[in-house]
ROVEX-163996 format. One record per residue (C-alpha): residue in three letters; z, x, y; residue number from 1. Coordinates in steps of 0.2 Angstrom, whole numbers. Each point is the difference from the previous one (the first is absolute). Layout:
BEGIN
KOLMI    aa      zz      xx      yy     i
KOLMI   ALA       Z       X       Y   NUM
...
This chain:
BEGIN
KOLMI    aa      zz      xx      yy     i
KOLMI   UNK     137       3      36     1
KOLMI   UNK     -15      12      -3     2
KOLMI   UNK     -14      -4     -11     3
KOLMI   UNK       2      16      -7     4
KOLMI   UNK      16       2      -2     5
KOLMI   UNK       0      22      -1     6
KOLMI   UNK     -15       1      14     7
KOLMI   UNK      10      13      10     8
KOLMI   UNK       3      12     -13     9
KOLMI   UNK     -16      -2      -7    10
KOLMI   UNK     -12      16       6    11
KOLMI   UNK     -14      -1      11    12
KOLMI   UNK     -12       1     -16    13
KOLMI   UNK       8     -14      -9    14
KOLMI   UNK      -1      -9      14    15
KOLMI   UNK     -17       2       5    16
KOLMI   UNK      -5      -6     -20    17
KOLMI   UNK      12     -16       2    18
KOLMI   UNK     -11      -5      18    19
KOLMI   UNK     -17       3     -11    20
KOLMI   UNK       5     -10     -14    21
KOLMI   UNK       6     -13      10    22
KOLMI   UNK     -17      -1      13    23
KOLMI   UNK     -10       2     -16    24
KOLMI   UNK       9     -15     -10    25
KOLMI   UNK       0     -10      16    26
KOLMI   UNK     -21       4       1    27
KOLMI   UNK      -1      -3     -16    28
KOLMI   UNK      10     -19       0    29
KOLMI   UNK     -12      -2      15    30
KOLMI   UNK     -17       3      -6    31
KOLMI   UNK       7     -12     -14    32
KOLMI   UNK       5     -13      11    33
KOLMI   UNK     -17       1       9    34
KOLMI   UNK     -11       6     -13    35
KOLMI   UNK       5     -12     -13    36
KOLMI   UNK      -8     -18       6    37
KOLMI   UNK     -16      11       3    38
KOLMI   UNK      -3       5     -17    39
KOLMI   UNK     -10     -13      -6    40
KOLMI   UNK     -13      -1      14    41
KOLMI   UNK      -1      18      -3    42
KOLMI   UNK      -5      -1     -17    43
KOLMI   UNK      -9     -15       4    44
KOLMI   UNK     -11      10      12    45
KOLMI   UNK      -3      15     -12    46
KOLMI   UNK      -4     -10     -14    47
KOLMI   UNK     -14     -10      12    48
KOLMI   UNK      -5      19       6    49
KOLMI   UNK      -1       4     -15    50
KOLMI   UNK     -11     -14      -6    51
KOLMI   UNK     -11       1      16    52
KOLMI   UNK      -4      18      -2    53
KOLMI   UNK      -6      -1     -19    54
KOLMI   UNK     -14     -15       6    55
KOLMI   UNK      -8      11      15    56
C-alpha cells in the first residue's frame, strides 16, 4: 500500500512540494533530535561569554 495513496495522479509539481515537505520535516525532527540535549551547554557557554566579555 502506498504511503500516498493517489501519488500517481498527483503532478509533478505537487509531487515535488510533497518530497520538500517531507526532507524539510525530517531535517527539521533531526536538528531536534540532535540539537535538543545541546541547548543548555549552549546557553551555558553564551551566558559565560557573555560574562567574560563585560570584565575585559
Amino acid at each position: 500500500m502506498a504511503l500516498i495513496p493517489r501519488w500517481r495522479y498527483m503532478s509533478d509539481e505537487a509531487k515535488a512540494v510533497t518530497r520538500r515537505i517531507g526532507w524539510s520535516a525530517l531535517a527539521i525532527l533531526v536538528v531536534a533530535v540532535v540539537l535538543r540535549p545541546l541547548l543548555p551547554w549552549l546557553a551555558l557557554s553564551i551566558l559565560l561569554y557573555l560574562i567574560w566579555q563585560k570584565r575585559r
